[in-house]
PASEDREN-897660 format. One line per field, with one value per residue (C-alpha): residue number from 1; residue in three letters; x, y, z. Coordinates in Angstrom, 2 decimals, padded with zeros to 5 digits. Example, Ala and Ser with C-alpha at 12.3 -4.5 7.8 and 13.67 -1.06 7.14 Angstrom:
<recs>
guza	c(1/2) .
tordren	c(ALA/SER) .
u	c(012.30/013.67) .
v	c(-004.50/-001.06) .
w	c(007.80/007.14) .
</recs>
This chain:
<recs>
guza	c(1/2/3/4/5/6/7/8/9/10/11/12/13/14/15/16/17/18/19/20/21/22/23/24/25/26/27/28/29/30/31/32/33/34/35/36/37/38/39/40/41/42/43/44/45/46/47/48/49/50/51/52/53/54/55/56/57/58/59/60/61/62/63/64/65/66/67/68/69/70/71/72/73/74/75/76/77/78/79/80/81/82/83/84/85/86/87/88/89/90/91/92/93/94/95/96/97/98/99/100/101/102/103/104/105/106/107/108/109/110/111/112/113/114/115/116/117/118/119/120/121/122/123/124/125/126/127/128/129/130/131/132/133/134/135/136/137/138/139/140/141/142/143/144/145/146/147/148/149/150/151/152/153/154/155/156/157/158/159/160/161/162/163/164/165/166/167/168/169/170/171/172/173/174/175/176/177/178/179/180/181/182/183/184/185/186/187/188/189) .
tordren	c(UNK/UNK/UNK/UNK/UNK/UNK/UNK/UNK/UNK/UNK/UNK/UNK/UNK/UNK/UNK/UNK/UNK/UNK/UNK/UNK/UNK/UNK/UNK/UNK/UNK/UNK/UNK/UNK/UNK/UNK/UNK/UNK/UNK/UNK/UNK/UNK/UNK/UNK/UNK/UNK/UNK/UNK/UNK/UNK/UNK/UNK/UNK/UNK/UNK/UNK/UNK/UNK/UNK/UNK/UNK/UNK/UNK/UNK/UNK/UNK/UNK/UNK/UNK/UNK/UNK/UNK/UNK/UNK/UNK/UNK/UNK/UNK/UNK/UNK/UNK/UNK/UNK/UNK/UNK/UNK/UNK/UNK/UNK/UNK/UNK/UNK/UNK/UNK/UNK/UNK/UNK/UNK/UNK/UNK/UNK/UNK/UNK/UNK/UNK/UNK/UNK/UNK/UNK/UNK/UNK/UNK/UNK/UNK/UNK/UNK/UNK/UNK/UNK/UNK/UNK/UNK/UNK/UNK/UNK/UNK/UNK/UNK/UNK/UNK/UNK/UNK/UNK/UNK/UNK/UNK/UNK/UNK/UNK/UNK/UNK/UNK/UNK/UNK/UNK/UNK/UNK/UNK/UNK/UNK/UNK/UNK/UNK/UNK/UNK/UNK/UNK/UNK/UNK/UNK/UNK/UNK/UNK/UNK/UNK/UNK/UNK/UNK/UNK/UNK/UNK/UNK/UNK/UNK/UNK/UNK/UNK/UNK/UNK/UNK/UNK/UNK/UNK/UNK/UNK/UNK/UNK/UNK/UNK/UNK/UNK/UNK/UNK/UNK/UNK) .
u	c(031.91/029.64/026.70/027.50/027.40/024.14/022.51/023.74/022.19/018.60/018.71/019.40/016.67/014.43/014.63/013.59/010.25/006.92/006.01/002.74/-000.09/000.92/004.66/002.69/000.31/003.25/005.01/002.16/002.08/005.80/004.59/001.60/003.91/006.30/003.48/001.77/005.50/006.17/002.95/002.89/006.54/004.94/001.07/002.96/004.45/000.93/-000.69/002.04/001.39/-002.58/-004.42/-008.19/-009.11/-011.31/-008.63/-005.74/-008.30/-008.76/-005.00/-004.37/-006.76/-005.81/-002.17/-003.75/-005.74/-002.59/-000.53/-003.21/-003.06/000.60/-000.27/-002.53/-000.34/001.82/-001.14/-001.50/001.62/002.34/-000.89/000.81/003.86/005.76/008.58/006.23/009.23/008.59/009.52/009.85/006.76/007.64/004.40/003.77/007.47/005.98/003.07/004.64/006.97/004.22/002.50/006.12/005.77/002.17/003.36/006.68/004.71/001.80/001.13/-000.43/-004.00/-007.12/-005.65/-002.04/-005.11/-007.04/-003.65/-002.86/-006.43/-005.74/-002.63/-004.17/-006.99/-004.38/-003.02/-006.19/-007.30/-003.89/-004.49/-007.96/-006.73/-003.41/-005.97/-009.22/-006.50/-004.70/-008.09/-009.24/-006.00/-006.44/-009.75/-008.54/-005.57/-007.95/-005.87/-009.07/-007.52/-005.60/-008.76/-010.55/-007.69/-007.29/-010.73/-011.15/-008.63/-010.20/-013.30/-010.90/-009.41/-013.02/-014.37/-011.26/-011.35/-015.47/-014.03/-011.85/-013.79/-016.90/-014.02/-013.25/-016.87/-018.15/-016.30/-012.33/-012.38/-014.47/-012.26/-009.74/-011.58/-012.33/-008.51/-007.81/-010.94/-009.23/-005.92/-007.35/-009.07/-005.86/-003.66/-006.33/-005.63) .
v	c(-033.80/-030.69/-033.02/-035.21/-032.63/-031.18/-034.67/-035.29/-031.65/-032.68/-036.22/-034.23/-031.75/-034.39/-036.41/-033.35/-033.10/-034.75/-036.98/-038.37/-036.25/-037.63/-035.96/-032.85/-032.83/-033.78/-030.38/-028.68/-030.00/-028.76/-025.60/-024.68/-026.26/-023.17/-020.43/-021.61/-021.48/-017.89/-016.83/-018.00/-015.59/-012.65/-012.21/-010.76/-007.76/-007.29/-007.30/-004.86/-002.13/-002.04/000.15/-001.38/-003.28/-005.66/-006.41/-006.85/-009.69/-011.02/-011.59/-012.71/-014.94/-015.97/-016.47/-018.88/-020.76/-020.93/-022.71/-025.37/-025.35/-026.26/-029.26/-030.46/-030.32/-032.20/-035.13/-034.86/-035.84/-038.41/-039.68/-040.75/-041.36/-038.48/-036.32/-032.86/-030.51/-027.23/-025.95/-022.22/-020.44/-018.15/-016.77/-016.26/-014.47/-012.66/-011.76/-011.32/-008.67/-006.73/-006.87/-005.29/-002.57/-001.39/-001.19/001.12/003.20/004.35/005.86/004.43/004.15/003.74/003.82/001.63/-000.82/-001.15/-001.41/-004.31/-005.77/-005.76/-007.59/-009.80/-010.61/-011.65/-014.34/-015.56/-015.76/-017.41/-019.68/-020.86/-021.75/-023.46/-025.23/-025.81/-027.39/-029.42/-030.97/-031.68/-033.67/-035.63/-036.53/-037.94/-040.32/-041.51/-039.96/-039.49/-037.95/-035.50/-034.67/-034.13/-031.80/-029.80/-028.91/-028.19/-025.16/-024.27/-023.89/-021.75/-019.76/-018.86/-017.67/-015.28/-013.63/-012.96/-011.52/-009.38/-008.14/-007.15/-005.66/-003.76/-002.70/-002.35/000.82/000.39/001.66/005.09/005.69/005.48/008.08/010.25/010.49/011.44/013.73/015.64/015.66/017.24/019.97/020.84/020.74/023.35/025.55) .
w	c(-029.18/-029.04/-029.71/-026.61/-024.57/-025.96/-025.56/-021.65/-021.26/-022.73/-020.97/-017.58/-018.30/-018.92/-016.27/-014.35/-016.55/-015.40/-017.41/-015.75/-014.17/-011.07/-010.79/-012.53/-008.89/-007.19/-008.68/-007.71/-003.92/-004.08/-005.18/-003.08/-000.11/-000.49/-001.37/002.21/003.95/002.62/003.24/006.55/007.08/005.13/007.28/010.18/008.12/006.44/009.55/011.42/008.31/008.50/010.38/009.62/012.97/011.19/008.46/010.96/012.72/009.57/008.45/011.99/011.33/008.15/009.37/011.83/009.12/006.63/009.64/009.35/005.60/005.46/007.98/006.01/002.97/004.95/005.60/001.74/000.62/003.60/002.27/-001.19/000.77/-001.05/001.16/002.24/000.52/-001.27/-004.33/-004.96/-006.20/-008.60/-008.46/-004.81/-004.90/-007.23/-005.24/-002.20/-003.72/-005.06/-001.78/-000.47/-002.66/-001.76/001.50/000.94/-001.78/000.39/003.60/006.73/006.54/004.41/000.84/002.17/003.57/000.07/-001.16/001.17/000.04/-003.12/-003.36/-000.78/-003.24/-005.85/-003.52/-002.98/-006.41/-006.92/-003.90/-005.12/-009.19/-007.52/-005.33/-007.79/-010.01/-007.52/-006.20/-009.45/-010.67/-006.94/-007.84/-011.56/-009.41/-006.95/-003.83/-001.86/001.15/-000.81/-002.24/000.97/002.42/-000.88/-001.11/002.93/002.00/-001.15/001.11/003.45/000.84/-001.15/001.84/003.10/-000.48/000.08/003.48/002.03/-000.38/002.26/004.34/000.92/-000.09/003.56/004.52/004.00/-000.03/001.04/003.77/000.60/-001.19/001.20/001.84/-001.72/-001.83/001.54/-000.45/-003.37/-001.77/000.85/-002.66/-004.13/-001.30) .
</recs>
């Protein structure tokens, strides 16, 4: 009776299972689908706790260009004629959270800005593998359109990770330093 049981259990988790590249792209439409949707909830906050005018334009406009993203994930799977439905991102929670926590454990200003870059950053780099990965198993199934909108938002997401990073290098990370230079030398006093 006990081995019944166990073999409904496996046949259920199975059927859950990709078993061809295309439910494995599929999977990973679901998944990008609800990274973009979170993301798209979680800009505002980032953008109400930085104090860096040229990094508040640029998650504003990032927040802008991720709306657009999730409409063209929506193109993409109406494209294979798949149901545009998310799955939860374990990552991008992941992410997200530790974005949260720069932003309780630091103060307003330079360093909570670096702070906010950097965890930034790591959704990007996230953003372009989930992406690089995505457009390369369209590109094996022939699903030419998918292809074409994947790799418009790889574009996207490439270039807002070279804009954070010259946001980063520019001025924003010496502003940083300075900070914990000024706090060293009124702690000495």
């Amino acid at each position: 009776m006990g081995t019944d049981k166990k073999k409904t259990t496996n046949q259920n988790e199975s059927s859950d299972k990709a078993k061809s590249l295309r439910e494995l792209f599929i999977d990973g439409l679901k998944d990008i689908y609800w990274a973009e949707n979170a993301l798209v909830k979680a800009l505002p906050k980032m953008f109400e706790n930085v104090t860096d005018q040229k990094l508040k334009t640029a998650i504003k406009n990032h927040l802008d260009q991720t709306k657009v993203q999730v409409t063209r994930l929506d193109a993409a799977f109406k494209s294979m004629g798949e149901k545009a439905e998310g799955k939860k991102c374990l990552a991008m929670e992941g992410l997200l959270k530790e974005g949260d926590e720069i932003v309780q454990e630091t103060e307003a200003g330079p360093v909570r800005d670096a702070g906010i870059i950097a965890a930034s950053q790591k959704i990007e780099h996230y953003e372009i593998a989930t992406y690089g990965t995505l457009a390369a198993f369209a590109k094996t199934l022939n699903e030419r359109t998918a292809l074409d909108l994947l790799l418009r938002t790889l574009g996207e997401e490439k270039k807002s990770d070279c804009l954070l990073s010259t946001i980063a290098d520019t001025n924003l990370n010496s502003q940083a330093n300075s900070e914990d230079f000024q706090s060293k030398d009124l702690n000495a006093v």
